[in-house]
C-alpha positions in Angstrom: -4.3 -25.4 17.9 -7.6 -24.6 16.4 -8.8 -24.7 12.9 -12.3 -23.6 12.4 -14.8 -24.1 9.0 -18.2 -22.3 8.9 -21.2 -23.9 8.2 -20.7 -22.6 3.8 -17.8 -24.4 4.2 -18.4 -27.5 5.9 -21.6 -27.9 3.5 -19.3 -27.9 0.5 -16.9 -30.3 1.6 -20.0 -32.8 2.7 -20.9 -32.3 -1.0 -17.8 -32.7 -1.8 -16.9 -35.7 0.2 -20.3 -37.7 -0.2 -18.2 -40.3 -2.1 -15.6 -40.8 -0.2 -15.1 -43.6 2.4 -14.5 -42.5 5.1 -14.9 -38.7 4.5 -11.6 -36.3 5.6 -10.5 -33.4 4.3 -7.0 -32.7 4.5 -5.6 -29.3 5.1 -2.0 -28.1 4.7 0.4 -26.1 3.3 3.2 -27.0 0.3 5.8 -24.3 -0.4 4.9 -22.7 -4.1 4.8 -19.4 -5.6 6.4 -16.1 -5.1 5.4 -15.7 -1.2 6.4 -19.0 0.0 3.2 -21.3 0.6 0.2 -22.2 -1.1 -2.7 -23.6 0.5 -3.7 -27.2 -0.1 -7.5 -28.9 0.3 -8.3 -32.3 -0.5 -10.0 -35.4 0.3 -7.6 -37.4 2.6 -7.7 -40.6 0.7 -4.7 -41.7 4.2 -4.0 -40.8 6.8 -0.5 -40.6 7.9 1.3 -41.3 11.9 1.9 -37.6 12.4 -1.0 -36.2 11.4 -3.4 -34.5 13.5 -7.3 -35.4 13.1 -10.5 -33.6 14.2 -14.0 -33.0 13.8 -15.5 -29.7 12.8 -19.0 -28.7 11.7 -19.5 -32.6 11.5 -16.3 -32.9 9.0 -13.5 -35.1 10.1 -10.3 -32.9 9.3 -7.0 -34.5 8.7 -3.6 -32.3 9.0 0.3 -32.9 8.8 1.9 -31.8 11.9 4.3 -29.6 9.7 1.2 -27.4 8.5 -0.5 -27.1 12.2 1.6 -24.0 13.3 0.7 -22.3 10.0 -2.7 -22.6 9.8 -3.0 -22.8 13.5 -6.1 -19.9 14.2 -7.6 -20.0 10.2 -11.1 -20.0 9.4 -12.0 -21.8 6.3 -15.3 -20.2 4.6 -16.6 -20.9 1.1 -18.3 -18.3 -0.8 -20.3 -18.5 -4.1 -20.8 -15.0 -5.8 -22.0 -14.6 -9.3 -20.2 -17.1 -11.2 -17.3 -17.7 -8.7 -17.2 -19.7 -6.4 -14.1 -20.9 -3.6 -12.9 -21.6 -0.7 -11.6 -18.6 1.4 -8.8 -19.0 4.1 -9.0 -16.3 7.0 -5.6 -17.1 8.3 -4.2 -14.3 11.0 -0.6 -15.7 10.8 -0.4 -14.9 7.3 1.8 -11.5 6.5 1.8 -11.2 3.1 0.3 -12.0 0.1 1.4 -12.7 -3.6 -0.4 -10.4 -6.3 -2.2 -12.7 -7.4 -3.9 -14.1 -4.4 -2.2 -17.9 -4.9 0.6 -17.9 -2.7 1.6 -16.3 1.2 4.4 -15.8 3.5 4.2 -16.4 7.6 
């Protein structure tokens, strides 16, 4: 299983994280929207028995062993362009897409 974050990204979640003791993002899924799943990105404030943890770009990375399989293979990037700025998941297990970008199916 293999989750990657490019060095955009893992700058913004240092920045993001500088406050936090110890530093982890968590990565999953939560079922929402019209397509089925949602993407969810926070700092891991616990870490739970079956969660998975690693390091990437010098970011510890905390996700539940339900989401793996889903994001198993996904880029995280962050882009800032213009006024807009986000996180951008390059996940090859997704198949589709809700309208309006917020939701996907697997």
């Amino acid at each position: 299983m293999t989750i990657k974050l490019t060095e955009a990204a893992a700058r913004r979640v240092a920045q993001i994280l500088a406050d936090q003791q110890p530093p982890r993002l968590r990565l999953g899924v939560r079922k929402s929207g019209c397509s089925g799943y949602a993407y969810v990105v926070e700092p891991a404030t616990q870490v739970n028995d079956d969660d998975v943890q690693f390091d990437d770009q010098g970011v510890r990375v905390v996700v539940s062993a339900d989401s793996l399989p889903i994001l198993d293979g996904m880029e995280l990037d962050y882009r800032k362009e213009g006024l807009n700025e986000a996180f951008k998941f390059n996940n090859p297990n997704v198949k589709e897409s809700c309208g309006c970008g917020e939701s996907f199916s697997v």
